[in-house]
C-alpha positions in Angstrom: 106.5 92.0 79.4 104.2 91.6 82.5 103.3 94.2 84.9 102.3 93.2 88.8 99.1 94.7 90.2 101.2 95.4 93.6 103.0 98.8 93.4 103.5 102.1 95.6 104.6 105.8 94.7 104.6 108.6 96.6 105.6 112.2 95.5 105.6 115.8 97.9 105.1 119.7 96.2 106.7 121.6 98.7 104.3 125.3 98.1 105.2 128.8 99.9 102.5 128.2 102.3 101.7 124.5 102.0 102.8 121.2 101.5 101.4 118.7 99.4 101.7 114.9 99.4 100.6 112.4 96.6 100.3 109.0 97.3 99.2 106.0 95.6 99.2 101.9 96.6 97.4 99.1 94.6 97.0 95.9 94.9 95.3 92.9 92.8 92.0 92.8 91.8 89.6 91.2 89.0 88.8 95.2 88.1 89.3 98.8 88.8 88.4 99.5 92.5 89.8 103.1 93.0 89.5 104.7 96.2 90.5 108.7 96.2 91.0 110.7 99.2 91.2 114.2 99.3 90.4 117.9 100.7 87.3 119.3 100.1 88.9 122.1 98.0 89.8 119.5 95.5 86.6 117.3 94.8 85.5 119.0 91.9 88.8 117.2 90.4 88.1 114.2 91.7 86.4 113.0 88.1 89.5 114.2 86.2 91.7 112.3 88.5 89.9 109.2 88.9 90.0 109.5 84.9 93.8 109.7 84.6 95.0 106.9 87.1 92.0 104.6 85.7 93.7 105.3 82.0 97.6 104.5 83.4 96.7 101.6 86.1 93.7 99.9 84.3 93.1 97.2 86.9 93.4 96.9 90.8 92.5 98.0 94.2 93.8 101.0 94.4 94.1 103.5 96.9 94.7 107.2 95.9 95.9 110.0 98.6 95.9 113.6 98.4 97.4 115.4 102.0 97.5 119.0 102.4 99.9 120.3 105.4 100.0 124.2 106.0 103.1 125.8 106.4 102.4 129.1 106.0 100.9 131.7 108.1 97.8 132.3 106.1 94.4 130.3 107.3 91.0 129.8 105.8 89.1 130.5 109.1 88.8 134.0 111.2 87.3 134.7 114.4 84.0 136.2 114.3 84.5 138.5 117.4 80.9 140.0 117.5 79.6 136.9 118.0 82.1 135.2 120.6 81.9 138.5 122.7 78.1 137.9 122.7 78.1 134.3 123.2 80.6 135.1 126.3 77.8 137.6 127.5 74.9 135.6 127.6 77.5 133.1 129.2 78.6 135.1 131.9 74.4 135.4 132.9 74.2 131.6 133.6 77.2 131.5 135.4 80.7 133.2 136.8 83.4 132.2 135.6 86.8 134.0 134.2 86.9 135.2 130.7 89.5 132.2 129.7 87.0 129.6 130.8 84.1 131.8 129.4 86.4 132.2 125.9 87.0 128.2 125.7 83.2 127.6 126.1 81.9 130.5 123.7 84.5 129.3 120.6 83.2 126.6 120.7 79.5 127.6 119.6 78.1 127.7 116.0 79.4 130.6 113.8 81.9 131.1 116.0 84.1 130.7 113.2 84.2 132.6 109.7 85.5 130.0 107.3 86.4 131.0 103.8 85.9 128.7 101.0 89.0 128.1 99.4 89.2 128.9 95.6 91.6 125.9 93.9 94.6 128.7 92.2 94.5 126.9 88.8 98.8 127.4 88.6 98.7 125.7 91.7 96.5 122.6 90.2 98.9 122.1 87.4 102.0 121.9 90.0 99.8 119.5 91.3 99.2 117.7 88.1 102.5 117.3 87.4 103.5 115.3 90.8 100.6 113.3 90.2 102.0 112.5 86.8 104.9 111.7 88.4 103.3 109.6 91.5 101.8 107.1 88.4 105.0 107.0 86.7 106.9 105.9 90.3 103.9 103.3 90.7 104.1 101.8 87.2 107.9 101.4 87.6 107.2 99.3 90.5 104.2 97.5 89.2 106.9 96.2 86.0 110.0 95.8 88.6 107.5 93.6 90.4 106.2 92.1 86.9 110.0 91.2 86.4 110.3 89.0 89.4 106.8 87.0 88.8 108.5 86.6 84.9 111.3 85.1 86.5 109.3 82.4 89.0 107.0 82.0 86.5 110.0 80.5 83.8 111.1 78.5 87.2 108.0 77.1 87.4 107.2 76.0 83.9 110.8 74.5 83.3 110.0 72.4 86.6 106.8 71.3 84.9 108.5 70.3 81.5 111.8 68.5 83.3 108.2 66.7 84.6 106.6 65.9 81.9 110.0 64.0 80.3 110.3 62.2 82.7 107.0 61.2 82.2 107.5 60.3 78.3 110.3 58.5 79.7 108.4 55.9 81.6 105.3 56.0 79.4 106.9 52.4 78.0 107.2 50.9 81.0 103.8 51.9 81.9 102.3 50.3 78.4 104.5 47.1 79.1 102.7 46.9 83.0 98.9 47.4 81.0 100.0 44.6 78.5 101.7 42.1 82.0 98.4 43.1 84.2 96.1 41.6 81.2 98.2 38.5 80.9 98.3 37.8 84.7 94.1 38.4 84.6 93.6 36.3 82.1 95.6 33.5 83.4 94.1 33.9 86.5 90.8 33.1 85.7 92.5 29.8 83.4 90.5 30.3 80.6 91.6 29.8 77.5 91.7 32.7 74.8 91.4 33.8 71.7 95.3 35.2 70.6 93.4 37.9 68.0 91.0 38.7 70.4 93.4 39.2 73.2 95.4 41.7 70.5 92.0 43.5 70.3 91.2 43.8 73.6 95.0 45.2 74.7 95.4 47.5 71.8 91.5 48.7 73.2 93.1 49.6 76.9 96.5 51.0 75.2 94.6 53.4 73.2 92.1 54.1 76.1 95.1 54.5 78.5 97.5 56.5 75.5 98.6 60.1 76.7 100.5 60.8 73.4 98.2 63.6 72.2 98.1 64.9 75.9 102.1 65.5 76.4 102.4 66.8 73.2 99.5 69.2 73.8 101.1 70.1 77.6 104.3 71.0 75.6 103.0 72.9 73.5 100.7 74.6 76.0 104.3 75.5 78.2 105.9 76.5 75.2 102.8 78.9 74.4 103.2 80.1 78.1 106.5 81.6 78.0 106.0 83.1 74.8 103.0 85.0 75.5 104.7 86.1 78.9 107.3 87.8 76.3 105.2 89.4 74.3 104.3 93.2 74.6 100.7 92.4 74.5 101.0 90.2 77.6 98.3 90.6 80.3 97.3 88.4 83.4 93.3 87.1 81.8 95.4 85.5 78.6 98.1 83.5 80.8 95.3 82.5 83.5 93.5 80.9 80.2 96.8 79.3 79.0 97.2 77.6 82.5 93.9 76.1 83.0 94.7 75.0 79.8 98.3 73.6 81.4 95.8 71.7 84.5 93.7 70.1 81.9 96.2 67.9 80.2 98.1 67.9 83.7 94.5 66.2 85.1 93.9 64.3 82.0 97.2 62.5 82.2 96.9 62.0 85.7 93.4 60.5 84.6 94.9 57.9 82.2 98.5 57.1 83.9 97.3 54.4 86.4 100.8 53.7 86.6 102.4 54.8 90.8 105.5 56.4 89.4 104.0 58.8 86.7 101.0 59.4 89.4 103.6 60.7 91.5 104.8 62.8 88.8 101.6 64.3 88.2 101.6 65.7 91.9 104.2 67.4 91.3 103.3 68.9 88.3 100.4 70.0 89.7 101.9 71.5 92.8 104.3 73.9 90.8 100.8 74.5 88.7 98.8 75.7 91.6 102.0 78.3 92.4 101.8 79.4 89.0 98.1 79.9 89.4 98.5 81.9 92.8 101.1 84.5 91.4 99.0 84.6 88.4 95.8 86.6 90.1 98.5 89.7 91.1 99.4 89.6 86.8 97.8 92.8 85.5 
């Protein structure tokens, strides 16, 4: 069973005097690039969370959110009156102006604000825990619904590739037979006369050089390797990239050897449903 890299969750803790969203996206990458975002109030879990969605995720780019929305009446910050009513004093000297425009320019000064450090309310940090529990849970669902669909073009794929490759064992005798004709015709070309044992040498030389016997039964084998590992619980995107460079190598190699038009042509298309597999295979966790 495969899992994509792509997935999204999202879950919200509705508090009495806040509201608290949880977002994650991913998407593929050769490691773990984990971007967090967050209030200031929660940084020193930062570590801890970075921790857990490394542990459940494993690999990507993945972006983690933490929004905070007050709801309630309380606030974090005060107005330090003393020191506005000062401010507006020493404002008033350098020029006239009303108290409202005197007010706007004087709240605007430092320590013009009291601003309380927030203390993180540990029962309020394991509601939070939870939804982020949750928020990994809603990602990895999608990261296996996706891993469902890639299963799916990926079997499309490979079947294309084998319907392929019979018909290339099909027409692998008529390929041999053109070898053998092109020999004949060369030979009596250049109206010399030969040798009948040395002629046998010389084409069973170019059969064996041009012979792709060992190559389709390795590129079958390689398929049938393919979907079995994309089956099996231990399944993971690095072991089926090495099986399909594996698929290109006797794709190439029999390309290499065919000189024969119709199983050339053949070979493209193998190796254009290849090079799909390939693409989808980079977002295979």
């Amino acid at each position: 069973m495969i899992q994509s890299m792509t997935g999204y969750g999202k879950s919200v803790l509705q508090l009495p005097t806040k509201k608290i969203s949880i977002e994650l996206k991913s998407l593929n990458s050769k490691n773990l690039d984990l971007n967090a975002r967050m209030p200031t109030m929660y940084r020193e879990k930062e570590l801890a969370i970075r921790s857990l969605i490394a542990s459940k995720l494993e690999r990507g780019k993945i972006d983690f959110s933490l929004f905070v929305e007050i709801t309630g009446e309380e606030t974090s910050s005060a107005v330090n009156q003393p020191v506005v009513k000062k401010y507006m004093e020493q404002l008033r000297n350098v020029v006239p102006a009303d108290d409202i425009e005197l007010l706007k320019m004087a709240i605007k000064m430092p320590d013009a604000l009291n601003t309380e450090r927030d203390e993180i309310d540990e029962n309020e940090w394991k509601l939070i825990q939870t939804e982020i529990d949750n928020t990994l849970d809603k990602i990895q669902a999608f990261r296996f619904q996706e891993g469902k669909a890639l299963e799916v073009d990926f079997e499309l794929r490979l079947r294309n590739i084998d319907n392929l490759l019979q018909q290339v064992i099909k027409i692998d005798p008529d390929r041999i037979e053109g070898v053998r004709a092109r020999l004949e015709k060369g030979i009596a070309d250049i109206k010399e006369r030969v040798d009948e044992n040395r002629f046998e040498q010389e084409l069973v030389y170019y059969i064996e050089k041009y012979d792709i016997t060992e190559e389709k039964v390795r590129l079958h084998n390689h398929l049938e390797y393919f979907i079995k590992s994309l089956n099996s619980p231990d399944s993971n995107g690095k072991k089926l990239g090495f099986i399909g460079q594996e698929i290109g190598r006797e794709i190439n190699t029999i390309g290499s050897k065919a000189n024969y038009a119709p199983m050339q042509k053949l070979v493209v298309q193998m190796k254009d449903e290849l090079e799909k597999v390939k693409e989808q295979l980079l977002n295979v966790l």
